[in-house]
Biopython code that builds the backbone (N, CA, C, O; Angstrom):
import numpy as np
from Bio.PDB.StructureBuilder import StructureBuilder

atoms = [
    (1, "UNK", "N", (124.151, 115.292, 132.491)),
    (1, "UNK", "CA", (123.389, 115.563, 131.302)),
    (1, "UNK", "C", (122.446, 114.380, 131.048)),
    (1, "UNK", "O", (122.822, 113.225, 130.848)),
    (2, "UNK", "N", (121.390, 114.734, 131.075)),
    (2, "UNK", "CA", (120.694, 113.809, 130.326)),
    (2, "UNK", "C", (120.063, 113.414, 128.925)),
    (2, "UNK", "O", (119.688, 114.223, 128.076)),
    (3, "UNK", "N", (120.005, 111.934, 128.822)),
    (3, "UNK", "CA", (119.963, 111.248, 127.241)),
    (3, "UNK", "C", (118.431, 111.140, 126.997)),
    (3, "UNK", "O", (117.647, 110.489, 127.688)),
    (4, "UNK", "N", (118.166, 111.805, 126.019)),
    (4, "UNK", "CA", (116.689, 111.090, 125.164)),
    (4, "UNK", "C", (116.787, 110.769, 123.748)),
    (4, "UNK", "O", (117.508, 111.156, 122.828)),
    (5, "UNK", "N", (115.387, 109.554, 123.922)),
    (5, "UNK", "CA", (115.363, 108.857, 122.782)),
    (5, "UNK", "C", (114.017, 108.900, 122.167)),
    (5, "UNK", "O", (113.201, 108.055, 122.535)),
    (6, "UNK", "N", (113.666, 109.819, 121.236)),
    (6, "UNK", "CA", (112.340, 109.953, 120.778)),
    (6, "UNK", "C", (112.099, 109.162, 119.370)),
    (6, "UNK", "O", (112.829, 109.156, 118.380)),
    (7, "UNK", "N", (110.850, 108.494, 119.580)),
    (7, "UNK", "CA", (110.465, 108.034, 118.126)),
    (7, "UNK", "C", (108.875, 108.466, 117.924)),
    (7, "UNK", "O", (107.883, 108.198, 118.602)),
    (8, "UNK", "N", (109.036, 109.222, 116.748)),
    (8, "UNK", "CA", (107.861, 109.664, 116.527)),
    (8, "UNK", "C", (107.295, 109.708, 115.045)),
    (8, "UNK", "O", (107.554, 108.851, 114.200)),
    (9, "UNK", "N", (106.459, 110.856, 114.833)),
    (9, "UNK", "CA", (105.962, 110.745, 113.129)),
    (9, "UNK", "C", (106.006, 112.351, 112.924)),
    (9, "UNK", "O", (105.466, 113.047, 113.785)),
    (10, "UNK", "N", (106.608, 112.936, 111.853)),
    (10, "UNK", "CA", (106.489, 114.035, 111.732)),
    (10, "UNK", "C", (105.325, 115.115, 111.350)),
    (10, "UNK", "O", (104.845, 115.081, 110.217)),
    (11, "UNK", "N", (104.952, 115.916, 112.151)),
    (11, "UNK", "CA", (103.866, 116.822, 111.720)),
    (11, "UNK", "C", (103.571, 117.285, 110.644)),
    (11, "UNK", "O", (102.490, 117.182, 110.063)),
    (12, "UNK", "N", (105.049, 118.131, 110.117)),
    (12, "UNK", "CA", (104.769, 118.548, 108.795)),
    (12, "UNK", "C", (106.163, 118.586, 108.077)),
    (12, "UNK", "O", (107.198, 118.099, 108.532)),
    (13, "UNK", "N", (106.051, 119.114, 107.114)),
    (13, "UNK", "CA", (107.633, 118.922, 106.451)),
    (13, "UNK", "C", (108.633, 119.225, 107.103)),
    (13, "UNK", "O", (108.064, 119.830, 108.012)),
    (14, "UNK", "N", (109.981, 119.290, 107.417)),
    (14, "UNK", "CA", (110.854, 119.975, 108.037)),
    (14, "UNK", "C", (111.528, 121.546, 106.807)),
    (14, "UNK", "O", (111.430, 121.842, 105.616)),
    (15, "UNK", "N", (112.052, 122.016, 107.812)),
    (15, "UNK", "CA", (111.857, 123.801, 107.457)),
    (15, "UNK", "C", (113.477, 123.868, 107.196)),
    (15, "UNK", "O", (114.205, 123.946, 108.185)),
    (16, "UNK", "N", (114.045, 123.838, 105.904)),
    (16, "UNK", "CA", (115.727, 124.211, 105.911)),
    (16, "UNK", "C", (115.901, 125.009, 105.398)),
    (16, "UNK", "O", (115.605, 125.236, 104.225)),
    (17, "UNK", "N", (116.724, 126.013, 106.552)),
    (17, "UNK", "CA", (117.381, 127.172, 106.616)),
    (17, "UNK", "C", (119.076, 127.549, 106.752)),
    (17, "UNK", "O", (119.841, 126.914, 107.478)),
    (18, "UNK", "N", (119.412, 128.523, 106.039)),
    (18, "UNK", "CA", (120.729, 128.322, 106.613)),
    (18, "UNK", "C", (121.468, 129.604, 107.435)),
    (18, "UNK", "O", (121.539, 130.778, 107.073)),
    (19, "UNK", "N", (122.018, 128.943, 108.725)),
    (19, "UNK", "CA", (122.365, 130.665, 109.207)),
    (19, "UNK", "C", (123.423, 131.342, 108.803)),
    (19, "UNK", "O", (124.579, 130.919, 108.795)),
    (20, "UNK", "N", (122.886, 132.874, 108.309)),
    (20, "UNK", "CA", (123.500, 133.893, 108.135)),
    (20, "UNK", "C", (124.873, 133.701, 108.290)),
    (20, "UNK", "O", (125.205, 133.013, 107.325)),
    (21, "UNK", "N", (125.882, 133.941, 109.002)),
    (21, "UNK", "CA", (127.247, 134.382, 109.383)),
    (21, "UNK", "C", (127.980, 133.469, 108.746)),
    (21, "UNK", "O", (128.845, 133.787, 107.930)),
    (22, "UNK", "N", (127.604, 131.842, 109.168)),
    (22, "UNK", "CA", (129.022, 130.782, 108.880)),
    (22, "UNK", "C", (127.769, 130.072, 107.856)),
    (22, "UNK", "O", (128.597, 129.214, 107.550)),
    (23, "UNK", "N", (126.673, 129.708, 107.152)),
    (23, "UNK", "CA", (126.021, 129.258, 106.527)),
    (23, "UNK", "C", (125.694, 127.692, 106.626)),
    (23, "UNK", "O", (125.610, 126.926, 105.666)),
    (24, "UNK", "N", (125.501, 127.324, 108.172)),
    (24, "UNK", "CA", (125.551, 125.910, 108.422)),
    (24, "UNK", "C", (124.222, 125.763, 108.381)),
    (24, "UNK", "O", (123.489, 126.717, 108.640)),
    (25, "UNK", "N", (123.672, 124.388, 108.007)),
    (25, "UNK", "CA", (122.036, 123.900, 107.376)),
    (25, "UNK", "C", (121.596, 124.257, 109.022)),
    (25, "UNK", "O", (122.334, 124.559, 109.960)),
    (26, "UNK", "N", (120.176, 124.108, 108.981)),
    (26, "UNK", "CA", (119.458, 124.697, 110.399)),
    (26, "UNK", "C", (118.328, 123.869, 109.889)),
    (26, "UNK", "O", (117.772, 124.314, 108.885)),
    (27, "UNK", "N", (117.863, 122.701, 110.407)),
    (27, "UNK", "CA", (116.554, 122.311, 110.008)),
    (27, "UNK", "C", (115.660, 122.292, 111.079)),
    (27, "UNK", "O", (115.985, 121.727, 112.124)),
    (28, "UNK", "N", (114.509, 122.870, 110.947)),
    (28, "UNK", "CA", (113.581, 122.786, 112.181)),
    (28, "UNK", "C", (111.941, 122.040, 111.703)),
    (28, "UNK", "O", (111.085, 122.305, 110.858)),
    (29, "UNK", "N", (112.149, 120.811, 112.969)),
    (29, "UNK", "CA", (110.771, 120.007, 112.390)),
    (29, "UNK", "C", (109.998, 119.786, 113.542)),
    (29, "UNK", "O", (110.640, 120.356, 114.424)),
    (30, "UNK", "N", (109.021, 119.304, 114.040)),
    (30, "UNK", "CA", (108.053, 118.718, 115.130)),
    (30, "UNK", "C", (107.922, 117.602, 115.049)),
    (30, "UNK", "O", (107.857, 117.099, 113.928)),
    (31, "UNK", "N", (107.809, 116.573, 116.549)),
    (31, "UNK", "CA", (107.484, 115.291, 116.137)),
    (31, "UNK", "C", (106.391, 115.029, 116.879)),
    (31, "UNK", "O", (106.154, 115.613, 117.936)),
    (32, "UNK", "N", (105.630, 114.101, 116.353)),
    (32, "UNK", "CA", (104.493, 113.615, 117.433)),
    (32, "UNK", "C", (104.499, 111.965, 118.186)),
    (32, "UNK", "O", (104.220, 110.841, 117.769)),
    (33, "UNK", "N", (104.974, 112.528, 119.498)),
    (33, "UNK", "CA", (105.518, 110.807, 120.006)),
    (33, "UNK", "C", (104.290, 110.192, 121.252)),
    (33, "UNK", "O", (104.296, 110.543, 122.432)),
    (34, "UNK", "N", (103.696, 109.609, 120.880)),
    (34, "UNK", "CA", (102.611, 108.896, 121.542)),
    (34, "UNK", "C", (103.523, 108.274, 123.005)),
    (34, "UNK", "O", (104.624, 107.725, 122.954)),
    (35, "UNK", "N", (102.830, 108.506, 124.074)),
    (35, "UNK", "CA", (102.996, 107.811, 125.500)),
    (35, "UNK", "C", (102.430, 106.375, 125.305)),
    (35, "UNK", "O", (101.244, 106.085, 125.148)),
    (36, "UNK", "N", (103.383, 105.617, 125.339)),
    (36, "UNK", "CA", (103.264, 103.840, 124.843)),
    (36, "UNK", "C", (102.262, 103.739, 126.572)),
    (36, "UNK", "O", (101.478, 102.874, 126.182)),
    (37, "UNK", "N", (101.943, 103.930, 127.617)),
    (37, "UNK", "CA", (101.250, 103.722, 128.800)),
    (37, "UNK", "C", (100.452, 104.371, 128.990)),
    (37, "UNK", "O", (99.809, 104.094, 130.002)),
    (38, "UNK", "N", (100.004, 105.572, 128.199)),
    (38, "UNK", "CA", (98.551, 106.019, 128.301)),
    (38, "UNK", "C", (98.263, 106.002, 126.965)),
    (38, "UNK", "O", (99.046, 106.115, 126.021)),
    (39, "UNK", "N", (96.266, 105.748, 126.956)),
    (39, "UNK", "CA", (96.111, 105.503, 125.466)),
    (39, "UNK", "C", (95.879, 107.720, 125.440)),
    (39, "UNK", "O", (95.761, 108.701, 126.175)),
    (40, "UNK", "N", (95.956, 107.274, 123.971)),
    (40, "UNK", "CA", (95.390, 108.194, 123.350)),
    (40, "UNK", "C", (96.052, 109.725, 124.353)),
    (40, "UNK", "O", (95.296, 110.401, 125.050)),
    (41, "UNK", "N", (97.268, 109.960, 124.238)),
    (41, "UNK", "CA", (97.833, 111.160, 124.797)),
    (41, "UNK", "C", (99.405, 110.820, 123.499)),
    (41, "UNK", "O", (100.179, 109.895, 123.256)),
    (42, "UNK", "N", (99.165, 112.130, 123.039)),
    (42, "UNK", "CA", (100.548, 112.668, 122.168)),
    (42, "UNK", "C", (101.314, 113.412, 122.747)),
    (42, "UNK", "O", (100.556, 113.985, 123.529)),
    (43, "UNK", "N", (102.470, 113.876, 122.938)),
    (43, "UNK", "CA", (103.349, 114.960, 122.701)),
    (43, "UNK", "C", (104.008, 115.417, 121.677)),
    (43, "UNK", "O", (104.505, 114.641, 120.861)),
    (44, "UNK", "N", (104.112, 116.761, 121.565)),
    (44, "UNK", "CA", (104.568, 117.244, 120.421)),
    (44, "UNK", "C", (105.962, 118.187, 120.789)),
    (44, "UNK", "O", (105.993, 119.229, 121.444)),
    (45, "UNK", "N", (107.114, 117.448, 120.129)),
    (45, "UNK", "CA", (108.191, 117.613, 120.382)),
    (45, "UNK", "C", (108.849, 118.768, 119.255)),
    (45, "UNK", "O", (108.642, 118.539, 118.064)),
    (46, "UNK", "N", (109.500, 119.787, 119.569)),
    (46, "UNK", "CA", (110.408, 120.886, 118.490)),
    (46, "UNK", "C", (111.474, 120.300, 118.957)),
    (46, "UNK", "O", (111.894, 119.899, 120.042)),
    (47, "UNK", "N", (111.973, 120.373, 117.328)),
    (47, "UNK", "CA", (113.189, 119.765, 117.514)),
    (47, "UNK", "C", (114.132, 120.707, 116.145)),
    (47, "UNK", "O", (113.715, 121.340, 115.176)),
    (48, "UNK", "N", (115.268, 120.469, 116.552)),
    (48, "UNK", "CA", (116.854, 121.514, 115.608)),
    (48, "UNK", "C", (118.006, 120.552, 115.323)),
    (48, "UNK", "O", (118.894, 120.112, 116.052)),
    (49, "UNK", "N", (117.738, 120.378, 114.139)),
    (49, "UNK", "CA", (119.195, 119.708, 113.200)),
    (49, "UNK", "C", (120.086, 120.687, 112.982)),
    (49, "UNK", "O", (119.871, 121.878, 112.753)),
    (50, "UNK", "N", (121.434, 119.915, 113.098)),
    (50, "UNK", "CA", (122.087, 120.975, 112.630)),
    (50, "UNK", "C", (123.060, 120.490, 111.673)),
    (50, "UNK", "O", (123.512, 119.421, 112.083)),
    (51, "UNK", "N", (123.720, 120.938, 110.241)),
    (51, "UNK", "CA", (124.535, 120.187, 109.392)),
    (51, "UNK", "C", (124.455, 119.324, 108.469)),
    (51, "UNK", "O", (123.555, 119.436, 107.637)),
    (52, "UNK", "N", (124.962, 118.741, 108.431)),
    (52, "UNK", "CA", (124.389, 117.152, 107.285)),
    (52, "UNK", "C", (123.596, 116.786, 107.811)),
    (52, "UNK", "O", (122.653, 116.682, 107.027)),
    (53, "UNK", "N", (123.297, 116.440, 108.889)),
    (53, "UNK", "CA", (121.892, 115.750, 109.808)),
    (53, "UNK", "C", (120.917, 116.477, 109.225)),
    (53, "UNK", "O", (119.917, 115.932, 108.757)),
    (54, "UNK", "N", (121.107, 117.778, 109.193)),
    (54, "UNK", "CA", (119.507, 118.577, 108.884)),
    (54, "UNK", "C", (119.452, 118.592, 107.244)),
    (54, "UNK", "O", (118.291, 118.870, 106.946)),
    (55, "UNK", "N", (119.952, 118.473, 106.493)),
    (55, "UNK", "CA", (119.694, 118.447, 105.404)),
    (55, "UNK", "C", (119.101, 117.129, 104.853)),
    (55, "UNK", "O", (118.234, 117.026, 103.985)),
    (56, "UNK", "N", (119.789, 116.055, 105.584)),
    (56, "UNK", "CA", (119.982, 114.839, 105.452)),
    (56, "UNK", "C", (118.078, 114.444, 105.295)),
    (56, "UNK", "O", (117.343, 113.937, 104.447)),
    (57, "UNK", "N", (117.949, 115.001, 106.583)),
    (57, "UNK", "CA", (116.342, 114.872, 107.311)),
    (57, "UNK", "C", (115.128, 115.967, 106.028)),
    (57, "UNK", "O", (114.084, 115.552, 105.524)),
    (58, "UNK", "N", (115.732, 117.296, 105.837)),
    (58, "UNK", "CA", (114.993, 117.761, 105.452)),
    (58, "UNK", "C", (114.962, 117.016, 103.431)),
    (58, "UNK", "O", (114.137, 117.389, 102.596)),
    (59, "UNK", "N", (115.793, 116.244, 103.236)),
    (59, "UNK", "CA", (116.051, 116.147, 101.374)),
    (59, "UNK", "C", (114.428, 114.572, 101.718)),
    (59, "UNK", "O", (113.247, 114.390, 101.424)),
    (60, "UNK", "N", (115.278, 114.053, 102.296)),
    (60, "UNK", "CA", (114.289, 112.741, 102.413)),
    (60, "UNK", "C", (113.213, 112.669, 103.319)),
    (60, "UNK", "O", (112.719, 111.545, 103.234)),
    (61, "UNK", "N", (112.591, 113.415, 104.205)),
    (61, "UNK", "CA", (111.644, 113.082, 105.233)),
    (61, "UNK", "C", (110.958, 113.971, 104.848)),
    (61, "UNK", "O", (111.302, 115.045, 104.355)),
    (62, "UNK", "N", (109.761, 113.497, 105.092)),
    (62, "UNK", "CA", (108.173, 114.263, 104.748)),
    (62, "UNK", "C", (107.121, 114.010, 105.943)),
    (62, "UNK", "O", (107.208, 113.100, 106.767)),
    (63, "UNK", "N", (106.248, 114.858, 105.887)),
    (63, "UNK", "CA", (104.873, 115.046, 107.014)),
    (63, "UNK", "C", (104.466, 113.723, 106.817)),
    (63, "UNK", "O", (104.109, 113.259, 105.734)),
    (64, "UNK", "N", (104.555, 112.816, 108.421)),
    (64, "UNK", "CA", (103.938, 111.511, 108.520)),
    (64, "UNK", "C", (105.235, 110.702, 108.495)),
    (64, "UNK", "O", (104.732, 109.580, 108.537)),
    (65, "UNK", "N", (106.352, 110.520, 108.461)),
    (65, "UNK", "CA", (106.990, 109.441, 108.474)),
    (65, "UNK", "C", (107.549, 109.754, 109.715)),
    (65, "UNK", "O", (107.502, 110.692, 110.510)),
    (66, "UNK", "N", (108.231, 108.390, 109.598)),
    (66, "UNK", "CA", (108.379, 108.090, 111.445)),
    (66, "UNK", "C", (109.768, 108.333, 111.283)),
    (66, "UNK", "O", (110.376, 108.276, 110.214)),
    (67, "UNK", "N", (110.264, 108.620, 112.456)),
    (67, "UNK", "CA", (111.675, 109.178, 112.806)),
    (67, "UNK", "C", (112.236, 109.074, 114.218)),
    (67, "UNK", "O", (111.756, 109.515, 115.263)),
    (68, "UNK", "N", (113.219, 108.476, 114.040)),
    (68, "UNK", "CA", (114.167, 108.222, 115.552)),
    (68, "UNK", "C", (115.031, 109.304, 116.076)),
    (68, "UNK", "O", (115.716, 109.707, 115.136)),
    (69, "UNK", "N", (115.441, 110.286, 117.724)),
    (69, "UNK", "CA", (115.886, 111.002, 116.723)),
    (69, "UNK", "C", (116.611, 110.803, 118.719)),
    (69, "UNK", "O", (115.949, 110.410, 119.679)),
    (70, "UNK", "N", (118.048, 111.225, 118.724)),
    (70, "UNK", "CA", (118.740, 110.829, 120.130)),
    (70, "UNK", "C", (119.003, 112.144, 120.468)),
    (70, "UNK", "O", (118.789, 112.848, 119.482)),
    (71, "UNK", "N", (119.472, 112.965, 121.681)),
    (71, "UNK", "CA", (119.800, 113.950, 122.387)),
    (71, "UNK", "C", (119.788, 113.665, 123.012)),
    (71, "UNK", "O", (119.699, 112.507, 123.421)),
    (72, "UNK", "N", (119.955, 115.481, 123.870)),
    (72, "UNK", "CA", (120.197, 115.763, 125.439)),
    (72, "UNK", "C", (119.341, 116.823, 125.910)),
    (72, "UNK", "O", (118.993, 117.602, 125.022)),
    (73, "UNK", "N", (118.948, 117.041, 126.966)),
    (73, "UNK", "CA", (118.239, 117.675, 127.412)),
    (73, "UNK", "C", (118.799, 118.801, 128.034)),
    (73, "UNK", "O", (118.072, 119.622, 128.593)),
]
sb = StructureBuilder()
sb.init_structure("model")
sb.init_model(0)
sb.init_chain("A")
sb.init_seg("    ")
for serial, (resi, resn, name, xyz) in enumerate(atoms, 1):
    if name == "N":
        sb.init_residue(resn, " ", resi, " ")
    sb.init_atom(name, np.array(xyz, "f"), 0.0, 1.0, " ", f" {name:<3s}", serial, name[0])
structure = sb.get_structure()
């Protein structure tokens, strides 16, 4: 399995939802993480909280702040 480590700035607000069946938080946000070795190239990353994490993200984080965020691929 592999580990990533993204730091980026968020596009726009994050989106909290909760799913249907068992009612666990679902937050869905985008990040925009600049390639530190080429200028001027972004990627734009989708990304899924799930739980206290996503609520956590969606109560306090807003479009433009920067955010660290770890997984797997």
């Amino acid at each position: 399995m592999n580990k990533v480590i993204l730091i980026g700035r968020l596009t726009k607000d994050p989106e909290l939802n909760f799913a249907a069946g068992s009612g666990t938080a679902v937050t869905r946000f985008s990040l925009a993480v600049t390639r530190p070795f080429k200028k001027d190239e972004t990627d734009f990353i989708n990304c899924i909280a799930f739980g206290k994490t996503g609520e956590t993200i969606a109560q306090y984080l807003t479009k433009g702040r920067q955010l660290a965020v770890t997984g797997r691929i």
